[in-house]
C-alpha positions in Angstrom: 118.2 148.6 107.0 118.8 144.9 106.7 114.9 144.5 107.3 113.6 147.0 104.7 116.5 145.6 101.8 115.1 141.9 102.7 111.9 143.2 102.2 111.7 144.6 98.6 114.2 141.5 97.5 112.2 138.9 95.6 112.7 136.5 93.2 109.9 135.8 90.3 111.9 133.2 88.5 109.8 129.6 88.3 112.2 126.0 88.9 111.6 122.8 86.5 108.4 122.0 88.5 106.8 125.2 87.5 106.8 127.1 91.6 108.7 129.7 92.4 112.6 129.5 92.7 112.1 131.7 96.5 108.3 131.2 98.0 108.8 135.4 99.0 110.6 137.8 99.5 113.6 136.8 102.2 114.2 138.7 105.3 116.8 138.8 107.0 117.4 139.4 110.5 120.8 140.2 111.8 122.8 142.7 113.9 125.9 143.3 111.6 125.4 142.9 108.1 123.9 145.1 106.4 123.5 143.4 102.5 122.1 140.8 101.8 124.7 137.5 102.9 125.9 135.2 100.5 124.3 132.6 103.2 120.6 132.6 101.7 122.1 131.2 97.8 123.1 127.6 100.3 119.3 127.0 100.9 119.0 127.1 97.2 122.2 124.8 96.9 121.3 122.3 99.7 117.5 121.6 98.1 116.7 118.7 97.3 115.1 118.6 93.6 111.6 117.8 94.9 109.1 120.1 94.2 107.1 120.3 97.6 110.9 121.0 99.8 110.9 124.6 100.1 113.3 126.4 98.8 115.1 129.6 100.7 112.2 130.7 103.7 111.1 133.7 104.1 112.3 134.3 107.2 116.0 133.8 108.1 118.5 134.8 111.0 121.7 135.4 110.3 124.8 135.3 112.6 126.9 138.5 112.9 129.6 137.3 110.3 126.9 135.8 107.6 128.2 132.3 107.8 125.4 130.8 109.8 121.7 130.9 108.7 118.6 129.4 110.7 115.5 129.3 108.1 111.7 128.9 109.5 109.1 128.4 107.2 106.8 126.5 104.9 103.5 127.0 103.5 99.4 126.9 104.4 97.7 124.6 102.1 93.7 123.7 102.1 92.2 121.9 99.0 88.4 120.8 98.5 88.0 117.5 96.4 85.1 115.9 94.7 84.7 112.5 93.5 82.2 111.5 90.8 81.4 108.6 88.7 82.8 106.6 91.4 85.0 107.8 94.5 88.6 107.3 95.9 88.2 106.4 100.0 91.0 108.7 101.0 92.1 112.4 100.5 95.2 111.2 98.1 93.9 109.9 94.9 95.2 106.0 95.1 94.0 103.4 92.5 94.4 100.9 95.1 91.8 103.1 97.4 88.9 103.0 94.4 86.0 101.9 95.9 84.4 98.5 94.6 80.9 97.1 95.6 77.7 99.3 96.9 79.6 102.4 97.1 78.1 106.3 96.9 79.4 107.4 93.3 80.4 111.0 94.6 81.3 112.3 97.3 83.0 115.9 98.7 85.6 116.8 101.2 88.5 119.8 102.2 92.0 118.7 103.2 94.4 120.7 104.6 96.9 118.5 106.5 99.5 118.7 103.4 100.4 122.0 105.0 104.1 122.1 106.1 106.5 123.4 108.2 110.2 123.3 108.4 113.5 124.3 109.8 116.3 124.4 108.4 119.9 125.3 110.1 123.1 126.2 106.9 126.6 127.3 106.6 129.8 127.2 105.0 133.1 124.9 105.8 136.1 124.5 104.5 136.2 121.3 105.5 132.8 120.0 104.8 131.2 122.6 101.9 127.5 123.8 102.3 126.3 121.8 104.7 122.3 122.0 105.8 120.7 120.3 108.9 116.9 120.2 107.9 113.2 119.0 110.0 110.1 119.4 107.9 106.5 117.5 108.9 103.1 117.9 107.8 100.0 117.1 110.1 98.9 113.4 108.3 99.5 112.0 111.7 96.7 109.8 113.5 94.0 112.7 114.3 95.4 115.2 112.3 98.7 115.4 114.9 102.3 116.3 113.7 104.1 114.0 111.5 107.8 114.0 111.3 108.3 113.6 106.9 112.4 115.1 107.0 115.3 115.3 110.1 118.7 115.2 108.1 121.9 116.2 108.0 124.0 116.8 104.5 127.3 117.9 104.7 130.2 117.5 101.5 129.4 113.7 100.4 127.3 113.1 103.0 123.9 112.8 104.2 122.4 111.3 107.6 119.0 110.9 108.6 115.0 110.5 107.5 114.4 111.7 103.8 113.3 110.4 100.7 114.8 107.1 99.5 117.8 106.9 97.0 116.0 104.3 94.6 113.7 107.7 93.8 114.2 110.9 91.4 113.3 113.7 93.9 113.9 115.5 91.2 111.7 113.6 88.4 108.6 114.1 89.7 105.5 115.3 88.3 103.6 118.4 89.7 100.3 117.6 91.2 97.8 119.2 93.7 97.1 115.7 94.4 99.6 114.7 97.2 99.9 111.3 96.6 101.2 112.0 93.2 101.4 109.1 90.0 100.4 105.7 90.5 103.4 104.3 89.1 106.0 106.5 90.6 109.1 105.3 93.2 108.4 107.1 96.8 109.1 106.4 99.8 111.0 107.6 103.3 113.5 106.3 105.0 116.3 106.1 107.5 119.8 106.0 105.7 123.5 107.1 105.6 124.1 108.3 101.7 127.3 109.0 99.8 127.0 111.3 97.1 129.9 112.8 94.9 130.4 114.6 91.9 132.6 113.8 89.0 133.2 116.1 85.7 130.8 116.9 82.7 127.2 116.4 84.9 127.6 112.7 86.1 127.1 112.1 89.4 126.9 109.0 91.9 125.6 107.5 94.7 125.1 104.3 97.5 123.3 104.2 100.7 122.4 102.2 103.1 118.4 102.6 104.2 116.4 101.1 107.2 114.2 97.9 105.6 111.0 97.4 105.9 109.4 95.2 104.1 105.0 94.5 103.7 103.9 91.0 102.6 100.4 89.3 103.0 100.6 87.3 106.1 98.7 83.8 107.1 98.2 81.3 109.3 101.3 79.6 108.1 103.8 81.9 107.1 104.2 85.9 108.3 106.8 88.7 107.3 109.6 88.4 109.4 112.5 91.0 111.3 114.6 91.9 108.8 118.2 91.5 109.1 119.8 93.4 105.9 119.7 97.4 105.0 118.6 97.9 101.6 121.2 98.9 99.5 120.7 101.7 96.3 122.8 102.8 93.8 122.9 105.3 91.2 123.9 107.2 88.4 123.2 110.5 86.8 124.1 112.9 84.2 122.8 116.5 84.4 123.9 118.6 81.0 122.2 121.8 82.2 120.5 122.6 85.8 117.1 121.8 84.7 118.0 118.7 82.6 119.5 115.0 83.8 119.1 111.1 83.1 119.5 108.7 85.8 119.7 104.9 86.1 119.8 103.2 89.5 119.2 99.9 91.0 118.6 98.2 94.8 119.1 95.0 96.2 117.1 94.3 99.4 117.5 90.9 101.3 113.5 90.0 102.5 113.0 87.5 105.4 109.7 85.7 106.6 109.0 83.1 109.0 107.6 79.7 108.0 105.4 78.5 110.9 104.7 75.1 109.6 108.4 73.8 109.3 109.6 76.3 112.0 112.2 78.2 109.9 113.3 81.8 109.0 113.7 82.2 105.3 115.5 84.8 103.3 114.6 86.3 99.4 117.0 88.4 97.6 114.7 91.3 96.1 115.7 93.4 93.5 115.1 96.7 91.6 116.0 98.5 88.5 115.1 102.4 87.6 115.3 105.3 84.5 114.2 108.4 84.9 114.8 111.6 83.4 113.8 115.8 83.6 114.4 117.0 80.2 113.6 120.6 79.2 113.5 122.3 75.9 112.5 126.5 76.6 109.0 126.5 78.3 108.3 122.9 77.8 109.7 120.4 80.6 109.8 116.3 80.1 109.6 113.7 83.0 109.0 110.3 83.2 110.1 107.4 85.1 110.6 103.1 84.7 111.0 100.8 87.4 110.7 96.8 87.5 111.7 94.4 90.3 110.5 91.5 92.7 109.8 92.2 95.9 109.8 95.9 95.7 106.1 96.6 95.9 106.3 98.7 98.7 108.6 101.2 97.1 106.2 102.2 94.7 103.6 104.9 95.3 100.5 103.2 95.0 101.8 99.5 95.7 102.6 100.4 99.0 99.6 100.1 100.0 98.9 96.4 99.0 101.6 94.6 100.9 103.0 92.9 98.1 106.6 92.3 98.6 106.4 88.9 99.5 103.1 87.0 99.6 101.7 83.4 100.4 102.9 80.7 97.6 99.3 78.8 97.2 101.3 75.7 95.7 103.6 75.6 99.2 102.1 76.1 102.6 104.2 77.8 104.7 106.6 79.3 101.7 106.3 83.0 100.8 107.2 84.8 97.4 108.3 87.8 95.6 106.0 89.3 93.3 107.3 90.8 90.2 105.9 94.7 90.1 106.6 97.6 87.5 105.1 101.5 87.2 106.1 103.9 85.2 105.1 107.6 84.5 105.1 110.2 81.5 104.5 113.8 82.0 104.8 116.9 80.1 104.8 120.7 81.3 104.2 123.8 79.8 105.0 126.9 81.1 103.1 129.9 79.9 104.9 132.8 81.7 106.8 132.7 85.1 103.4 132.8 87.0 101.4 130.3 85.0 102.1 126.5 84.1 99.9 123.5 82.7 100.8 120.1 83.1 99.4 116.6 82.1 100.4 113.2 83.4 99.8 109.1 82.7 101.3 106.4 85.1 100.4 102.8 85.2 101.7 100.0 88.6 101.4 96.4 88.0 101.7 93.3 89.9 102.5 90.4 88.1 101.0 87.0 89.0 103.3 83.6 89.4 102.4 80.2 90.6 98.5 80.7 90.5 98.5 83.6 92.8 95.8 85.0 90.7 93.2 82.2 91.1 93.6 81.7 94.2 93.4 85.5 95.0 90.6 86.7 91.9 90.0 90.0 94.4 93.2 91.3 94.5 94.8 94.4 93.1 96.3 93.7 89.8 96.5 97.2 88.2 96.3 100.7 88.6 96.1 103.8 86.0 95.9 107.6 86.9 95.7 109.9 84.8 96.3 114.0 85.7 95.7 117.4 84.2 96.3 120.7 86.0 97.1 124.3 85.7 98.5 126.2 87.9 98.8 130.3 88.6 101.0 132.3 91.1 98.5 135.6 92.1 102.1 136.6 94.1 105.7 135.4 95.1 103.4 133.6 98.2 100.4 132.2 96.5 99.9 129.8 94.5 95.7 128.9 93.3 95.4 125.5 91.5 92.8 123.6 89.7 93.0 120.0 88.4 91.0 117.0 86.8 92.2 113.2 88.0 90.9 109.9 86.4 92.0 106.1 87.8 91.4 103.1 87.0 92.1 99.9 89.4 91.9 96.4 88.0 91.6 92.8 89.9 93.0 89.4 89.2 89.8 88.4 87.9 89.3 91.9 85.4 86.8 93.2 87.5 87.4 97.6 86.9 86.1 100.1 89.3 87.2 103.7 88.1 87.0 107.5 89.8 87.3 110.7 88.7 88.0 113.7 91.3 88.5 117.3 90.4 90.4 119.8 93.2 90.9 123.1 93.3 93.8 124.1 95.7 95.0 127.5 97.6 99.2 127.1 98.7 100.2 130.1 100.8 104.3 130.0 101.5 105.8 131.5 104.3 
């Protein structure tokens, strides 16, 4: 009985980002109860705002008094991709990856290593609320192996464990079939110990402390060094309705290198500031994000990849700097019925030049652009066919442009 009810119970309902509030019907396997357990609404409740966390799985045990649930799922994805009019050297569409020189100006390939699976372990205390422990990895490992992307507990104000950073909106971000996502946009993972809590009227707060890592451009004088400080986020945010919120938050992050020529450790306060917001207004949903801070780079989507936190100060041998770095995003949604959603989105990262770091470097990443259009249709609860158009722009010190355009079409299968 519990089976066959778990069977024809679905949900068709679409979430701010457009997918499906359940990925399929949920069944649920269990020896005593025989409707459906109030269990399965604290996977909903324990999600995390991003749009590629699953929601509820489709398979769930249940223990014999509904208070325990043990979720196994995720989803099947495969996308081809082709580049034309210059080409992106990578499966995620990165300004920083455009290639520049004697490159091939197309090129074609099939990705399916975003595909995901998870576990995820609720229940209910008096003492500690719905509480969730959650694993969750995709196979972007060396050689296509396992790679761990979630392992967390969160429990009342509490989480513990390797997630998404707390200087990002989870919950802000843009839909794309593209993994990386916007240039421009805060991402990254991280080890950290987070208190959350929940005041009256929507606002809500939070601090954590995250495992550093910072990336800098080494040389023969000066190298990124151990560091000694967790980075430290903070923020704010205001919800009036569950699909609608601002939020403001900041970081502080203490960056050490080691001069080689004087034989000394040196120390740079980094900073960060960040807006964001998910507004709706009936099918129509509005996200876009701010950021701007020194030594920061590697937060950033698309900066990551140029290890600019701290680099070599040409006037100082031996002395390493922060560079000043901003992104941002805009994007808009539209969502035709509950099966079928458009979206469109800009984003733009910059790193900023001091001291003459951009004569002495001329070949060196100064900007990137990415621009996104896609449309998206649910043939059922579990599929999800996608097609979308992506433009990018990447700009050096000396103004020298190299641009790609890539179009995929993408096939999501939840389980």
């Amino acid at each position: 009985m519990s089976l066959l009810s778990g069977l024809f119970a679905s949900a068709q309902a679409q979430n701010a980002n457009g997918t499906s509030e359940m990925p399929a019907p949920v069944v649920y396997i269990t020896e005593n109860v025989y409707e459906q357990p109030d269990i399965i609404a604290v996977f909903n409740n324990t999600h995390s705002g991003y749009f590629r966390d699953p929601k509820a799985p489709r398979f769930i045990f249940v223990d014999q008094q509904g208070k325990w649930g043990l979720g196994i799922g995720g989803y099947v994805q495969t996308k081809a991709e082709y580049d034309f009019g210059g080409i992106v050297d990578d499966v995620d569409f990165e300004p920083s990856a455009i290639a520049t020189g004697d490159k091939a100006s197309s090129a074609f390939r099939m990705d399916a290593t975003t595909s995901l699976l998870f576990l995820k372990l609720v229940g209910r205390s008096a003492w500690f609320g719905d509480f969730s422990v959650y694993t969750a990895g995709t196979w972007r490992g060396a050689n296509n192996t396992f790679k761990l992307h979630n392992a967390y507990m969160k429990f009342k104000y509490l989480t513990v464990g390797y997630d998404t950073g707390n200087f990002m909106d989870d919950a802000a971000v843009p839909f794309t079939l593209d993994y990386a996502g916007p240039c421009g946009m805060l991402f990254y993972r991280t080890v950290q110990a987070l208190f959350h809590y929940g005041f009256d009227w929507g606002l809500s707060m939070g601090l954590a402390l995250e495992t550093p890592e910072a990336k800098g451009i080494n040389s023969d004088y000066a190298t990124v060094g151990a560091q000694r400080m967790p980075n430290i986020p903070i923020y704010f945010r205001y919800a009036w309705d569950q699909n609608s919120h601002v939020r403001l938050g900041g970081i502080l992050r203490d960056l050490s290198y080691d001069d080689h020529l004087n034989g000394k450790n040196y120390q740079k306060l980094a900073w960060g500031a960040q807006a964001s917001t998910l507004m709706t207004f009936g099918n129509v949903q509005l996200r876009g994000q701010y950021c701007v801070g020194e030594g920061i780079a590697s937060l950033f989507n698309d900066l990551s990849n140029v290890d600019a936190d701290l680099v070599p100060n040409p006037n100082k041998p031996g002395a390493m700097m922060k560079m000043l770095t901003d992104g941002w995003y805009a994007s808009v949604q539209y969502n035709f019925t509950s099966k079928l959603f458009a979206s469109a989105t800009y984003s733009q990262c910059t790193v900023h030049s001091r001291n003459g770091y951009n004569i002495a470097n001329p070949d060196n990443y100064k900007r990137g652009q990415y621009v996104v259009a896609n449309v998206c249709y649910h043939l059922s609860p579990n599929l999800q066919l996608g097609a979308e158009y992506l433009h990018g722009w990447r700009v050096d010190y000396e103004g020298d442009t190299n641009n790609a355009n890539r179009v995929n079409l993408s096939a999501q299968f939840n389980f």
